[in-house]
DONUFI-238066 format. One record per atom (N, C-alpha, C, O): residue number from 1; residue in one letter; atom name; z, y, x. Coordinates in nm, 4 decimals. Atoms other than C-alpha are relative to their C-alpha. Layout:
BEGIN
{atom NUM,"A","CA",{Z,Y,X}}
...
This chain:
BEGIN
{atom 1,"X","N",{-0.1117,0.0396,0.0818}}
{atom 1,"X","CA",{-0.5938,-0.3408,-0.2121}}
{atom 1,"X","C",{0.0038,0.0864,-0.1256}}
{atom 1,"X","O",{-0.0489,0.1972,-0.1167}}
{atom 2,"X","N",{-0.0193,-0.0478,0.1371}}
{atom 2,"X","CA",{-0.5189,-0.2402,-0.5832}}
{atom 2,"X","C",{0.0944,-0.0085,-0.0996}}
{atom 2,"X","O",{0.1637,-0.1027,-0.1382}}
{atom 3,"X","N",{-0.1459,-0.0008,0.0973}}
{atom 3,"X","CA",{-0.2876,-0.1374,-0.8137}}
{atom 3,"X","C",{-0.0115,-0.0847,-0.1159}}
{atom 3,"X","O",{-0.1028,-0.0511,-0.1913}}
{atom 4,"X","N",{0.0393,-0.0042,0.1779}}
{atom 4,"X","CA",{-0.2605,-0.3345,-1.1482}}
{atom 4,"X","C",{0.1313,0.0396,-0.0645}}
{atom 4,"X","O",{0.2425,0.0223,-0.0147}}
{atom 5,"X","N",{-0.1381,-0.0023,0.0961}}
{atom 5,"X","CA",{-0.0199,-0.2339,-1.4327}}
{atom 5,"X","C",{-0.0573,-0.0599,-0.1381}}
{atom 5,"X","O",{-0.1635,-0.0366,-0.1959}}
{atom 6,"X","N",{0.0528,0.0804,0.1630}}
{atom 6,"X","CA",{-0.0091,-0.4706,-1.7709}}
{atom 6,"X","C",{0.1381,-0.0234,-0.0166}}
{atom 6,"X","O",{0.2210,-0.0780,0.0561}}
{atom 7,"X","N",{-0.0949,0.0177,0.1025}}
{atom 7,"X","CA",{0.2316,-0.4541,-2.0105}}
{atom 7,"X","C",{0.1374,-0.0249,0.0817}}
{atom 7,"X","O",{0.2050,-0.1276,0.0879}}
{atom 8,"X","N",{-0.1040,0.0096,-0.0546}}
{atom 8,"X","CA",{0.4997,-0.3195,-1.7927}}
{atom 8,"X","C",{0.0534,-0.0286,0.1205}}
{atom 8,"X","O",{0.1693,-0.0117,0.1584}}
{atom 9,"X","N",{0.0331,0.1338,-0.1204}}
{atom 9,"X","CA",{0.4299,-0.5249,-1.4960}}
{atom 9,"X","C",{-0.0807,0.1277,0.1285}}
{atom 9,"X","O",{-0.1745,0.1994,0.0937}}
{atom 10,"X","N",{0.0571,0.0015,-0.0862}}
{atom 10,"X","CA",{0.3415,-0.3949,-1.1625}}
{atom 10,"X","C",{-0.0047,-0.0057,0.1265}}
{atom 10,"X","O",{0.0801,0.0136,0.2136}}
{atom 11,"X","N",{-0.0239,0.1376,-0.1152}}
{atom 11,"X","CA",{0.1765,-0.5868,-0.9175}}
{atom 11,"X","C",{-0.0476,0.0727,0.1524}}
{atom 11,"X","O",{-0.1614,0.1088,0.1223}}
{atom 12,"X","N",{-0.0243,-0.0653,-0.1417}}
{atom 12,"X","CA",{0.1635,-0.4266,-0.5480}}
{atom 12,"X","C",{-0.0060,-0.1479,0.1329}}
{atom 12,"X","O",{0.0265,-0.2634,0.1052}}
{atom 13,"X","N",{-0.0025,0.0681,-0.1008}}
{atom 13,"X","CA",{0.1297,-0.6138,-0.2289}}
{atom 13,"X","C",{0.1007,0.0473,0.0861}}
{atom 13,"X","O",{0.0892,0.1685,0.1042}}
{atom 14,"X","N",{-0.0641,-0.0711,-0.0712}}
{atom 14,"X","CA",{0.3985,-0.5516,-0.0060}}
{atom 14,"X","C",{0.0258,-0.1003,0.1806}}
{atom 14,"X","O",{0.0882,-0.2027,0.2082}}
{atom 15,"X","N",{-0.0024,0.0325,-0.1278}}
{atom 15,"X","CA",{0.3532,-0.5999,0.3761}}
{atom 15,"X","C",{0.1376,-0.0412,0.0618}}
{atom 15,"X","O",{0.2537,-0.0029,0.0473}}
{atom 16,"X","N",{-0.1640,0.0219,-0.0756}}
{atom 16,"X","CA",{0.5736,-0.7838,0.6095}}
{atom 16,"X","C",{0.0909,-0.0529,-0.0959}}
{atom 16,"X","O",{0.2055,-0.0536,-0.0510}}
{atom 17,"X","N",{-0.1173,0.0535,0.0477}}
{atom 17,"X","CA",{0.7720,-0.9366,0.3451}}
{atom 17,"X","C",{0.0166,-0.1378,-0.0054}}
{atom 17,"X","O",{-0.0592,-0.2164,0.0515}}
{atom 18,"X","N",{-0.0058,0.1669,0.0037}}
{atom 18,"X","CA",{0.8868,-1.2720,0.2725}}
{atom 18,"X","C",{0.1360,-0.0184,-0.0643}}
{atom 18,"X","O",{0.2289,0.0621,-0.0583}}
{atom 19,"X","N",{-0.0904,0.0324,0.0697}}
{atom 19,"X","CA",{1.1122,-1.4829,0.0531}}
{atom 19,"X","C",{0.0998,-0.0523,0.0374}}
{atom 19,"X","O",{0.0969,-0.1354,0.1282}}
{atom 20,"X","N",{-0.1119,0.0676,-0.0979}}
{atom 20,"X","CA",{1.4471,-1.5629,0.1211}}
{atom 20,"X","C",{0.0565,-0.1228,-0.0444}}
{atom 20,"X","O",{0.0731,-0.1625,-0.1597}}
{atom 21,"X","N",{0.0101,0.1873,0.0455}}
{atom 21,"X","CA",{1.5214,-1.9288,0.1432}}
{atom 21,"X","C",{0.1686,-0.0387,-0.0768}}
{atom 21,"X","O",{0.2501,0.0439,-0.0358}}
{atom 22,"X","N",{-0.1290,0.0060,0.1017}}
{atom 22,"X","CA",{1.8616,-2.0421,-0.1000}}
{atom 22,"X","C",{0.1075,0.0108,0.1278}}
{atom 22,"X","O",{0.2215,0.0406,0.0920}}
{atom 23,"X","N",{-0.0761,0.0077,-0.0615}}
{atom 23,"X","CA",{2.0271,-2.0577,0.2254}}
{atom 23,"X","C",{0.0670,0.1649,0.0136}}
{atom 23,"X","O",{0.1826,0.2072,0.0178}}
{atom 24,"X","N",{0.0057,-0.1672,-0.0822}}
{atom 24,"X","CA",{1.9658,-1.6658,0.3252}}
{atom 24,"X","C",{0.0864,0.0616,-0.1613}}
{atom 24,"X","O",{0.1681,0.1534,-0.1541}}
{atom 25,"X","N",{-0.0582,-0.0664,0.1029}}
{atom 25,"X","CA",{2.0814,-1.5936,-0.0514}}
{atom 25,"X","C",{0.1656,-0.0425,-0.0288}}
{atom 25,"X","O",{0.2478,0.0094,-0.1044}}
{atom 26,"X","N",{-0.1376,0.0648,0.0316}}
{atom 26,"X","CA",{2.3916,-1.7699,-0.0564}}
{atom 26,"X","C",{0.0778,0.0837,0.1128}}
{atom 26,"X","O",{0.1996,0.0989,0.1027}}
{atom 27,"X","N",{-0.0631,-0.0528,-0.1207}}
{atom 27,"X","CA",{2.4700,-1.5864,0.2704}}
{atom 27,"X","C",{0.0383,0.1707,-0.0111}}
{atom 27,"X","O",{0.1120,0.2463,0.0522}}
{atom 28,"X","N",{0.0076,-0.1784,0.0635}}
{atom 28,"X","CA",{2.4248,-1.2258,0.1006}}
{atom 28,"X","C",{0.1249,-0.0075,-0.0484}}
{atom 28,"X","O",{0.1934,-0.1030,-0.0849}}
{atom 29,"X","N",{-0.1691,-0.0509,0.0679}}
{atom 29,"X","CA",{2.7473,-1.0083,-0.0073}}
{atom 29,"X","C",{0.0136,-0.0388,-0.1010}}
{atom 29,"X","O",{-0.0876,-0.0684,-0.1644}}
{atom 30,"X","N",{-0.0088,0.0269,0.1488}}
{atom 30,"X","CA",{2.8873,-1.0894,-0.3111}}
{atom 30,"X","C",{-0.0345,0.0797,-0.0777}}
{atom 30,"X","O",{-0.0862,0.0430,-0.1833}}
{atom 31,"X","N",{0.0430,-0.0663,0.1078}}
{atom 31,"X","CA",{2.8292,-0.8035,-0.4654}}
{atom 31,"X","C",{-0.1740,0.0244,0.0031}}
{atom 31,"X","O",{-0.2281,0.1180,-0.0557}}
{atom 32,"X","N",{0.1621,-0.0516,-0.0136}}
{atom 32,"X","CA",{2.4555,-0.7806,-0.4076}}
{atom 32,"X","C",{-0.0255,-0.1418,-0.0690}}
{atom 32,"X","O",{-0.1380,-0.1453,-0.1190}}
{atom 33,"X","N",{0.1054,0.0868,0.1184}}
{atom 33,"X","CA",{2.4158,-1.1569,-0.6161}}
{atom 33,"X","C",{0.0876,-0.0149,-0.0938}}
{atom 33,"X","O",{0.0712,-0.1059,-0.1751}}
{atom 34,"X","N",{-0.0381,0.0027,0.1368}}
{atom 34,"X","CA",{2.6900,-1.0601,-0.8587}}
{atom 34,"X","C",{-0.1393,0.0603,-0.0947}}
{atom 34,"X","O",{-0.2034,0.0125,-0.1883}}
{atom 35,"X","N",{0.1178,-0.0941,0.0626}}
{atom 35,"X","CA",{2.4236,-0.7530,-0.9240}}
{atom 35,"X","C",{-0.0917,-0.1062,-0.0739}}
{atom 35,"X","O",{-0.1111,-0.1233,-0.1943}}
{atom 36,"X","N",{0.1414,0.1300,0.0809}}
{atom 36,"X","CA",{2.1444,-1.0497,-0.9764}}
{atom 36,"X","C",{0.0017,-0.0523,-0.0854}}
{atom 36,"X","O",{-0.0860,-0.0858,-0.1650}}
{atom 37,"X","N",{-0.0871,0.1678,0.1215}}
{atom 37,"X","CA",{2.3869,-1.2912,-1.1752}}
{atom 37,"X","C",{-0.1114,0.0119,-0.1118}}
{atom 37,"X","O",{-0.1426,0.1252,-0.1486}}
{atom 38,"X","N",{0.0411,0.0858,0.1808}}
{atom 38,"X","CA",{2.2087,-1.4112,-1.4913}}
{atom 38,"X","C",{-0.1660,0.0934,-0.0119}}
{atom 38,"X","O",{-0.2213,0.0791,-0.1209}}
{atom 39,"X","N",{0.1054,-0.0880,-0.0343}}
{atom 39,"X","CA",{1.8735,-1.1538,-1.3805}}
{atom 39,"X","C",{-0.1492,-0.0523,0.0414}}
{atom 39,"X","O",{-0.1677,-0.0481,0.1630}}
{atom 40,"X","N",{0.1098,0.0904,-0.0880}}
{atom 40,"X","CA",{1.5246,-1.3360,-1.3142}}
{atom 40,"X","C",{-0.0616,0.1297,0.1285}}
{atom 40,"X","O",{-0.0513,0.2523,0.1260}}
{atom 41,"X","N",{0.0420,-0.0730,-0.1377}}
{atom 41,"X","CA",{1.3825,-1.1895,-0.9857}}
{atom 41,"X","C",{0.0265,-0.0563,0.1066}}
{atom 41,"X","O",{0.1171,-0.1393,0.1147}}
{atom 42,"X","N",{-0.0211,0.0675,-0.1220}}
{atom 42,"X","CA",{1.3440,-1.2723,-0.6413}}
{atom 42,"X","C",{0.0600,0.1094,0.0862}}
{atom 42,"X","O",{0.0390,0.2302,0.0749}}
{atom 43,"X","N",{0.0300,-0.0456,-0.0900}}
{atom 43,"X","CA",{1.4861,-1.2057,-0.3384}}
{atom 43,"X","C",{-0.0964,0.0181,0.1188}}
{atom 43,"X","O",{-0.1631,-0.0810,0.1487}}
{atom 44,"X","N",{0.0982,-0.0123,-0.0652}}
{atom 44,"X","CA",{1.2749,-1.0634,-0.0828}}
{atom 44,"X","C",{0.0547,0.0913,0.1556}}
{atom 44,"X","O",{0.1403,0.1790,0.1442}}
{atom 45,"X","N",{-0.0332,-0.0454,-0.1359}}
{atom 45,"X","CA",{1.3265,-0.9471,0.2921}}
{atom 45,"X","C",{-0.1319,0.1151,0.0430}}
{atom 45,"X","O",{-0.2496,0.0842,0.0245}}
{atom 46,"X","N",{0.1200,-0.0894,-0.0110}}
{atom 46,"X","CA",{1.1090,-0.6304,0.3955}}
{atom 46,"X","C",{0.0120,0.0618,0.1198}}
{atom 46,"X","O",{0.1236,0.0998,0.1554}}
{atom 47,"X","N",{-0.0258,-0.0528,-0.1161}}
{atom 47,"X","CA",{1.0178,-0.4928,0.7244}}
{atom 47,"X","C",{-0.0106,0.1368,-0.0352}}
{atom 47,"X","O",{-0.1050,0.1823,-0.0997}}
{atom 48,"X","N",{0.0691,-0.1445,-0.0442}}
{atom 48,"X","CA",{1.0698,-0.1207,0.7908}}
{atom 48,"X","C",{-0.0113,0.0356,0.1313}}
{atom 48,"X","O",{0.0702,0.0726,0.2158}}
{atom 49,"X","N",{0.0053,-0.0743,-0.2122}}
{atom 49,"X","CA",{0.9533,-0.0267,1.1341}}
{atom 49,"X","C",{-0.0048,0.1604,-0.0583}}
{atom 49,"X","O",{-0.0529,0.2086,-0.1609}}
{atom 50,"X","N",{-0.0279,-0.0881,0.0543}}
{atom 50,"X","CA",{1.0561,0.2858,1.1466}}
{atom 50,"X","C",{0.0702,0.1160,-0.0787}}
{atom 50,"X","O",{0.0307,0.2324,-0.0725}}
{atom 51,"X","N",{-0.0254,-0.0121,0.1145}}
{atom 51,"X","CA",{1.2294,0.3842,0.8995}}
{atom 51,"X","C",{-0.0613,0.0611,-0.1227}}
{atom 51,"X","O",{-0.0295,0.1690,-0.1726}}
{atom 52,"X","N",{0.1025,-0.0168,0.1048}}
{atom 52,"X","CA",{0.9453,0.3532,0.6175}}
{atom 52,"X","C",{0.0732,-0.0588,-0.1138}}
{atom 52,"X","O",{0.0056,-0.0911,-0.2115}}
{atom 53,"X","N",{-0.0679,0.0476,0.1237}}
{atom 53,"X","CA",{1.2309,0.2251,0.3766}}
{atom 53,"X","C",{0.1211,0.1298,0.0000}}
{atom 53,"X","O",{0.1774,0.1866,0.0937}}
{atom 54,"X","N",{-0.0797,-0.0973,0.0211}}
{atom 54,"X","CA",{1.4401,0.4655,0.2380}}
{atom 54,"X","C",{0.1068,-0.0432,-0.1880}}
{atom 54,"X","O",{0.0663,-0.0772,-0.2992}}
{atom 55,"X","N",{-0.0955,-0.0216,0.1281}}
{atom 55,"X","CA",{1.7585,0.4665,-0.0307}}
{atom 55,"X","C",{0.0614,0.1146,-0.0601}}
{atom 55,"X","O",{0.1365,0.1969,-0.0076}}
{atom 56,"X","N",{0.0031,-0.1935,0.0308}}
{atom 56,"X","CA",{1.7778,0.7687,-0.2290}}
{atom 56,"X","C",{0.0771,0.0053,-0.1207}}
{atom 56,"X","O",{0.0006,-0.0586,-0.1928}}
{atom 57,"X","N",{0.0026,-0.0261,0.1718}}
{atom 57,"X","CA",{1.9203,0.8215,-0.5734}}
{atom 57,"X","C",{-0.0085,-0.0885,-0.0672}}
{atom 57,"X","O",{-0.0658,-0.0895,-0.1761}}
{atom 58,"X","N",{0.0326,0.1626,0.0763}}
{atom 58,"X","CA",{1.9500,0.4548,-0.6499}}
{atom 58,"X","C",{-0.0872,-0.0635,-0.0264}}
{atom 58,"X","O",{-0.1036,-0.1587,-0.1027}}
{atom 59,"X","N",{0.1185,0.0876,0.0044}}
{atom 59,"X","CA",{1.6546,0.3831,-0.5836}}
{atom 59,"X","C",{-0.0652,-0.0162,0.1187}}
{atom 59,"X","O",{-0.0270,0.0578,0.2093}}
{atom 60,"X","N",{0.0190,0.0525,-0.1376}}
{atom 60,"X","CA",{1.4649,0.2226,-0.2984}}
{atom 60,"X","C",{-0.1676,-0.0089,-0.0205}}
{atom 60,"X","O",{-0.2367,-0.0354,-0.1189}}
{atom 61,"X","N",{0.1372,-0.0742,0.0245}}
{atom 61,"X","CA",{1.1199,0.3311,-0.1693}}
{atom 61,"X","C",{-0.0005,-0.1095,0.1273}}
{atom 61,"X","O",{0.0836,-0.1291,0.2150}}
{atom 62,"X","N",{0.0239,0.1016,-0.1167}}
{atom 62,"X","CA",{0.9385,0.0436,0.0428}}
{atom 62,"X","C",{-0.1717,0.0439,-0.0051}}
{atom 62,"X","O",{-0.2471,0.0965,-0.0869}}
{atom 63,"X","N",{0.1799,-0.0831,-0.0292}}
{atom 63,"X","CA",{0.5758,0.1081,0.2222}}
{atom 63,"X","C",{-0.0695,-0.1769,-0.1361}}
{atom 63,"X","O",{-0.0371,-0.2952,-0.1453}}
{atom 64,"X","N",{0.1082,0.1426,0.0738}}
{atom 64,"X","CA",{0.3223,-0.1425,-0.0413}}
{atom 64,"X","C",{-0.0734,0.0609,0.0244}}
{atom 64,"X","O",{-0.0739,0.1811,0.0505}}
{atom 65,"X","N",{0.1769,-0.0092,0.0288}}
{atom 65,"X","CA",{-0.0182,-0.1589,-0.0506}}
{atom 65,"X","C",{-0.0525,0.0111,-0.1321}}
{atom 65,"X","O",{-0.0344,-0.0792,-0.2139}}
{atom 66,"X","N",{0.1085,-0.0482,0.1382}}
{atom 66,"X","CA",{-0.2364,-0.0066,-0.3454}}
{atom 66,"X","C",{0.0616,0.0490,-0.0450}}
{atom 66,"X","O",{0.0437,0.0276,-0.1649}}
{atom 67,"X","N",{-0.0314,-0.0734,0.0934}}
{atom 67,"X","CA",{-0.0273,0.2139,-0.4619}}
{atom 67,"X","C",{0.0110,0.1124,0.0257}}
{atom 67,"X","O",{0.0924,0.1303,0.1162}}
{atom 68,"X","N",{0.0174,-0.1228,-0.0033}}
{atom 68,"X","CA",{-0.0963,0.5724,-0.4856}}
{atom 68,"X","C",{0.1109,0.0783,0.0570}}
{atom 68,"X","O",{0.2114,0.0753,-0.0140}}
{atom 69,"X","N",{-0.1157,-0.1231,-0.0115}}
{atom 69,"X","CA",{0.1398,0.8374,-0.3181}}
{atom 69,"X","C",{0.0121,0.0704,-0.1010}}
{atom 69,"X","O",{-0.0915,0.1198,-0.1456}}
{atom 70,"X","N",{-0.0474,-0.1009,0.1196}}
{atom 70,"X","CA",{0.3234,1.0356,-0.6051}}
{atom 70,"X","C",{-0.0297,0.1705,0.0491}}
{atom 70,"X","O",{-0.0634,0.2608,-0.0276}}
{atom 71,"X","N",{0.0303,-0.1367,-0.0272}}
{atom 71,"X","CA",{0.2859,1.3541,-0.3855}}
{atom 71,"X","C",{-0.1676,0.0511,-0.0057}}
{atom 71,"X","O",{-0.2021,0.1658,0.0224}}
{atom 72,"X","N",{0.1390,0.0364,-0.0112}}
{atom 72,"X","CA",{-0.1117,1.2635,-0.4203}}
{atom 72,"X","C",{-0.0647,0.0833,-0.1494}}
{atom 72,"X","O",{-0.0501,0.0319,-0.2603}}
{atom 73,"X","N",{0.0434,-0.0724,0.1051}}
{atom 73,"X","CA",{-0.2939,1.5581,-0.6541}}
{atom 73,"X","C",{-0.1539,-0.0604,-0.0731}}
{atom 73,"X","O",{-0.2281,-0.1188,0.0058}}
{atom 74,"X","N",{0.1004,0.0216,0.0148}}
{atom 74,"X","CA",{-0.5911,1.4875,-0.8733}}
{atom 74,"X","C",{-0.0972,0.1104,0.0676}}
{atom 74,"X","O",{-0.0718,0.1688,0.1729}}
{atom 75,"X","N",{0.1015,-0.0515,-0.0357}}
{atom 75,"X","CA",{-0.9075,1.6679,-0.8505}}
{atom 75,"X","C",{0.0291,0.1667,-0.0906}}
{atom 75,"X","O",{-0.0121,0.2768,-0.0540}}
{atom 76,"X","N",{-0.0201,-0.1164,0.1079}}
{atom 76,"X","CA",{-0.7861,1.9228,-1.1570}}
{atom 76,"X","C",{0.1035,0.0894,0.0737}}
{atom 76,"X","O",{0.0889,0.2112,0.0835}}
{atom 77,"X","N",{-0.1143,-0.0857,-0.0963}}
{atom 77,"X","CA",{-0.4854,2.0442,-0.9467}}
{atom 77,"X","C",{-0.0408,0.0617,0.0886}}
{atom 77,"X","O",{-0.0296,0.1836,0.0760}}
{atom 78,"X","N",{0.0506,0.0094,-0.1312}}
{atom 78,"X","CA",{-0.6394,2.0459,-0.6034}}
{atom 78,"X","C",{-0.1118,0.1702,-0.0618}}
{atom 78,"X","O",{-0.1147,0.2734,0.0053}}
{atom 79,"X","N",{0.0991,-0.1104,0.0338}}
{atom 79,"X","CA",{-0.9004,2.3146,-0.7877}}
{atom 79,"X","C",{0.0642,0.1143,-0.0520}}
{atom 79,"X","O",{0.0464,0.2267,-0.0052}}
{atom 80,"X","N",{-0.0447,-0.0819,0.0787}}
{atom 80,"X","CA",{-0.7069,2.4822,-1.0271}}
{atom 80,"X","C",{0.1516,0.0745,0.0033}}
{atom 80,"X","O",{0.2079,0.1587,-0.0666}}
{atom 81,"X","N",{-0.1668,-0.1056,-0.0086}}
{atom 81,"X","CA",{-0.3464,2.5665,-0.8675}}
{atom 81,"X","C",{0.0052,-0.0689,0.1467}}
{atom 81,"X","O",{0.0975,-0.1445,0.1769}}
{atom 82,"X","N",{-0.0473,0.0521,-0.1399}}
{atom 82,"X","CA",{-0.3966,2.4762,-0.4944}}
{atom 82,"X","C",{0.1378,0.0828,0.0437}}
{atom 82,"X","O",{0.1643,0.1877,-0.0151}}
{atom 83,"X","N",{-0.1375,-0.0172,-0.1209}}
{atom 83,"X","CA",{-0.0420,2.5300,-0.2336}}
{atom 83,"X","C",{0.1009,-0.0247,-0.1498}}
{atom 83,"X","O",{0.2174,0.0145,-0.1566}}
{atom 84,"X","N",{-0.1301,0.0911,0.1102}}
{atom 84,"X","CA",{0.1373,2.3628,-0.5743}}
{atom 84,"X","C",{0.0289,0.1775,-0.1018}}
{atom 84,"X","O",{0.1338,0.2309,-0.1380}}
{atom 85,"X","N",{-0.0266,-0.1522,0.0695}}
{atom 85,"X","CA",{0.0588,2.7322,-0.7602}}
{atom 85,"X","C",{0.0702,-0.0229,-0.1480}}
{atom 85,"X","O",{0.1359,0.0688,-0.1975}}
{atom 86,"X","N",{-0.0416,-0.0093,0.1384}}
{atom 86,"X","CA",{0.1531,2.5854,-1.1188}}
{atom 86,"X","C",{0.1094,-0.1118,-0.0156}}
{atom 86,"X","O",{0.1143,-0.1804,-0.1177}}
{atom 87,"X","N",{-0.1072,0.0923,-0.0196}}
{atom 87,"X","CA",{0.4741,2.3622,-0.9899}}
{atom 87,"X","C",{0.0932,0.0911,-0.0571}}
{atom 87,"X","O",{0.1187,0.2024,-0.0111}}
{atom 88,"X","N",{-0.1483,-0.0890,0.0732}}
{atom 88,"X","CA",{0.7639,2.4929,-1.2190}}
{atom 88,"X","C",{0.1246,-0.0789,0.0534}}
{atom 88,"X","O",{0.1447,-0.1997,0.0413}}
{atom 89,"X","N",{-0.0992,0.0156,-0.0744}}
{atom 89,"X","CA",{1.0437,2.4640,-1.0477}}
{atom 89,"X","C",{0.1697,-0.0027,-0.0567}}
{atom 89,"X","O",{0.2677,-0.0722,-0.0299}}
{atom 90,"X","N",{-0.1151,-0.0421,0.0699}}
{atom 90,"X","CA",{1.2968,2.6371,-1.2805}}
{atom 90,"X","C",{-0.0391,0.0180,-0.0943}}
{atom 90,"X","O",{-0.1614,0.0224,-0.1079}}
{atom 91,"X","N",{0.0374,-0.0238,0.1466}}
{atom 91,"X","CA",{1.3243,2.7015,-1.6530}}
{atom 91,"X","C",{0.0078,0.1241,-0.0189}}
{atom 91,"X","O",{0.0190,0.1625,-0.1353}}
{atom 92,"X","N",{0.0297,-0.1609,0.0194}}
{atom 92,"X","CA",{1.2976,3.1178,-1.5457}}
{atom 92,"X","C",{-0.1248,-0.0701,0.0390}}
{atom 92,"X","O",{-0.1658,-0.0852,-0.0760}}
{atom 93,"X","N",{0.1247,-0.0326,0.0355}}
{atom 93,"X","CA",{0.9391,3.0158,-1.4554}}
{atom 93,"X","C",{-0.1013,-0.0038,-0.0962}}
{atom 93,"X","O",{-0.2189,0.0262,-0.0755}}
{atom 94,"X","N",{0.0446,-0.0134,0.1308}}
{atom 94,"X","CA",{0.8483,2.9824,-1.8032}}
{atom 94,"X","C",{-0.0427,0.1077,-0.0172}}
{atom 94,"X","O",{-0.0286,0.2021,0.0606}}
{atom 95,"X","N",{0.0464,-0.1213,0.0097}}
{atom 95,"X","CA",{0.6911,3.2130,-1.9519}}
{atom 95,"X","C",{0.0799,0.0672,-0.1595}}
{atom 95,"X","O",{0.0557,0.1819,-0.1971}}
């Protein structure tokens, strides 16, 4: 599986999901298709076994396919500041 990004856009595979039919949307809270009102996008239903879905900070983290873990170092890091040696943390670790 593979990531693409174009002009803003990106496209992910996401397991276990599926679209919800006008019935399943009409049946949602109101405030979850005021949010949508006048918005193109789909709804979509997602499995987490688990709990591999998480809501954090207004934002919502679902397992997909092809897309890189953010905690995921290159090759320049991994060499040059392994156990996260050049992670600034605070604006005293400035120099």
């Amino acid at each position: 599986m593979k990531k693409e990004i174009a002009k803003d856009r990106l496209k992910v595979f996401i397991q276990d999901a599926r679209l919800l039919s006008d019935n399943e949307q009409a049946a949602l809270p109101r405030e979850k298709r005021e949010a949508a009102s006048g918005k193109t996008g789909l709804w979509i239903e997602v499995a987490c076994p688990e709990g591999a879905c998480s809501l954090e900070k207004d934002k919502i983290t679902l397992p997909a396919g092809g897309v890189i873990p953010q905690e995921a170092k290159g090759i320049w890091l991994s060499l040059f500041c392994p156990q996260d040696q050049c992670l600034i943390e605070e604006n005293t670790d400035l120099p």
